[in-house]
N, C-alpha and C positions, 0 to 999 in steps of 0.2 A: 916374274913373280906376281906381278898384277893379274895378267892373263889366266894363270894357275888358280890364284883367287878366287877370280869373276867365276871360271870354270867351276867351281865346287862351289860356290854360292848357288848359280843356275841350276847344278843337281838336284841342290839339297828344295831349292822350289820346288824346283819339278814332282818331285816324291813329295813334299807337304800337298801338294797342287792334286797326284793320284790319291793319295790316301784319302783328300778331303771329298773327291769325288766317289772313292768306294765309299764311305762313312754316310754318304746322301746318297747313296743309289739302297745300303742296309737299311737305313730310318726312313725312307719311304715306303710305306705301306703299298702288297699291290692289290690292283683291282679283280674284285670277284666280277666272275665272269656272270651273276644275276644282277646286279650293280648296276651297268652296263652294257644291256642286250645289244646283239647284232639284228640289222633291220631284218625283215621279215620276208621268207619267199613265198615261191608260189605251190606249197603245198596245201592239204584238205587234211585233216584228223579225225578218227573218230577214235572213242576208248570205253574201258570198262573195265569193270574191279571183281574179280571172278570169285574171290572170297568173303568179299565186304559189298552187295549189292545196295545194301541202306546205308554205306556212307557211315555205319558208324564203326571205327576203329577202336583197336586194343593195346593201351600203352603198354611199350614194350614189346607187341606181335608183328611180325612184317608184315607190310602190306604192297600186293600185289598189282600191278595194271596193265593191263595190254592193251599198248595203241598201236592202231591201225593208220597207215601213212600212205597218201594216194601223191607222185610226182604229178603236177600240175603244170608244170615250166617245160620248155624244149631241149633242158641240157638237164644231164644227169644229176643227181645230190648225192654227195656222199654221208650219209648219218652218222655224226661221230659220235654225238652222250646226249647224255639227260640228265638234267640238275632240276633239284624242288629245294621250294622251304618252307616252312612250316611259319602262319604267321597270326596277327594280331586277329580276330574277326571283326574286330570294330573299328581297329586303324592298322591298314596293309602296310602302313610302312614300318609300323614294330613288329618287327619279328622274333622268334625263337630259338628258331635251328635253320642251317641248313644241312638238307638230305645229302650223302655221299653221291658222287658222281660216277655215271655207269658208260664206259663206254660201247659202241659197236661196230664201229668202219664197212657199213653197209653199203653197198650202190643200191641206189633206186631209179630208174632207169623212165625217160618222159612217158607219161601214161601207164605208168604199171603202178604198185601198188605191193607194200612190206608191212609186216606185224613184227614188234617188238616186244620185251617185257620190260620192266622195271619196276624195281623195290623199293621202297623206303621203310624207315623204321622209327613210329613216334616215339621218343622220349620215354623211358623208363620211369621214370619220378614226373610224366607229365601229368596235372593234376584235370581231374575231368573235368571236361568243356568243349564250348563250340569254337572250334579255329578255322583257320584259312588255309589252305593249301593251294600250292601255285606251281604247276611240272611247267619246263621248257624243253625241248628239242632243239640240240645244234645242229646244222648239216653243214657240209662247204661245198660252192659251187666255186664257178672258172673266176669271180670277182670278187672271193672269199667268203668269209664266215655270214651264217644267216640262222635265223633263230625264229621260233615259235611258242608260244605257250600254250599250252593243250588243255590244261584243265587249272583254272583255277576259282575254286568255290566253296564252299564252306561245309566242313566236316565236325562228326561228334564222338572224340574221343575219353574212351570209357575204360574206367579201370578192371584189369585182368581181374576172371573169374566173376563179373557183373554179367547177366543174363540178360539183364530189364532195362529199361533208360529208366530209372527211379522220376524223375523229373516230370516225366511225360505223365506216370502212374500215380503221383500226386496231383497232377492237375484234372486224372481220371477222377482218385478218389474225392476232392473235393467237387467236382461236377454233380458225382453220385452223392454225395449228400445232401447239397445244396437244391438236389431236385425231391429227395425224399424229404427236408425240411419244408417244401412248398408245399409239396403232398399231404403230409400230415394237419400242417396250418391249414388248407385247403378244407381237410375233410373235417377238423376240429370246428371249422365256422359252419357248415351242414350241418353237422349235427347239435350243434346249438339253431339252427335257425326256426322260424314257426314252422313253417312248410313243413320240414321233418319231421318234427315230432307231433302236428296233425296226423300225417299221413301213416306213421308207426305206429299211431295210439288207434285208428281204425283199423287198420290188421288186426291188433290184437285183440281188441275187441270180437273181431269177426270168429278170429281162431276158437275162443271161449264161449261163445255160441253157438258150435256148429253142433254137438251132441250134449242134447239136454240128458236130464237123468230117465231112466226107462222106455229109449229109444234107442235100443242098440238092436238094430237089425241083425248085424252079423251073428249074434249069438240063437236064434233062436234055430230050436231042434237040437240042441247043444243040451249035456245033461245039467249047466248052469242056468239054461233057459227053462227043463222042470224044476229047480229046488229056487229058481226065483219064484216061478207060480204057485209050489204049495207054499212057501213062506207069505205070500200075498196073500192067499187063501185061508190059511192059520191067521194069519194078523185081522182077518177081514171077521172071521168068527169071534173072535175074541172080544171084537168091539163094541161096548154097550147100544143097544136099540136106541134109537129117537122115544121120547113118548110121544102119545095124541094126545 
């Protein structure tokens, strides 16, 4: 009867003992695989963004990138994904989002060289500004997992149906003003200065000297140039004599 006991005692551990193990294995959190990189091989990257050359994105529009991966190591890599995320620009360790992960189970073979593509998609309700973005490439070689980061740098995301970085186009416009504000104060101290108004008061001077009265060349032989001379002529008769 004892033994039967003990025996159902030990069970009923046993199974408090599993369960307490499942219940810690649910409540532990697991690790993201950006968290946590795998160390780095001996690959070369280059890339580029065939829709968005300037880096400035469209929340809410996917965006596109195709890297280029050269094997640099003796043994094959297998390419399995690519994970991003979307982060703080001022401090990388707060982030936003992480991008969905794309796989491809590619070989890449020592000394040759693969293009990929991969998407990501900013945030819909993301509010415009300058953020962070950080891609990784997983591959596995023969002593497992190994990881790279291709690009991570800083991007400016703009909201759908925006043409212009407004941003930029305020700091144009205040530029332009600030230079026609010089301009103006500039030309307003000239022209109050002596020099100026010396040099503008003898122009015009000169302008209103240059054709006295009854020296207009250009008219004569003109039928203005006989009814000036008989009107000179009439007026000259008319004029009382000197006496002696």
């Amino acid at each position: 009867m004892a033994i039967a006991t003990l025996s159902r005692a030990s069970i009923v551990l046993g199974l408090v003992a599993c369960f307490a193990i499942f219940a810690a294995a649910q409540d532990t959190p697991r690790m993201h695989p950006l968290t946590n990189l795998p160390p780095g091989g001996e690959i070369s990257t280059g890339y580029f963004f065939p829709d968005y050359p300037t880096r400035q994105f469209i929340a809410g529009e996917p965006v596109k990138i195709v890297l280029g991966i050269r094997n640099e190591a003796s043994e094959d890599y297998n390419i399995s994904m690519i994970m991003g995320s979307l982060n703080s620009a001022q401090e990388f360790r707060a982030y936003y989002w992480n991008f969905t992960q794309q796989v491809y189970f590619q070989v890449v073979e020592p000394s040759k060289e693969l293009s990929v593509e991969y998407s990501f998609l900013p945030p819909k309700d993301l509010p415009p500004n300058d953020y962070q973005v950080a891609l990784t490439v997983f591959y596995e070689a023969t002593d497992g997992f190994k990881s790279t980061t291709f690009f991570n740098q800083t991007i400016t995301v703009l909201e759908k149906g925006q043409l212009i970085d407004w941003k930029l186009l305020f700091l144009y416009v205040i530029f332009v003003s600030l230079v026609f504000a010089g301009a103006y104060f500039a030309w307003s101290s000239v022209k109050e200065s002596t020099i100026y108004k010396n040099v503008v008061g003898k122009k015009t001077r000169k302008v209103e000297a240059v054709r006295p009265d009854g020296d207009d060349e250009w008219v004569k032989g003109t039928p203005y140039d006989n009814f000036r001379k008989k009107k000179a002529a009439a007026a000259s008769k008319g004029s009382p004599k000197k006496v002696q």
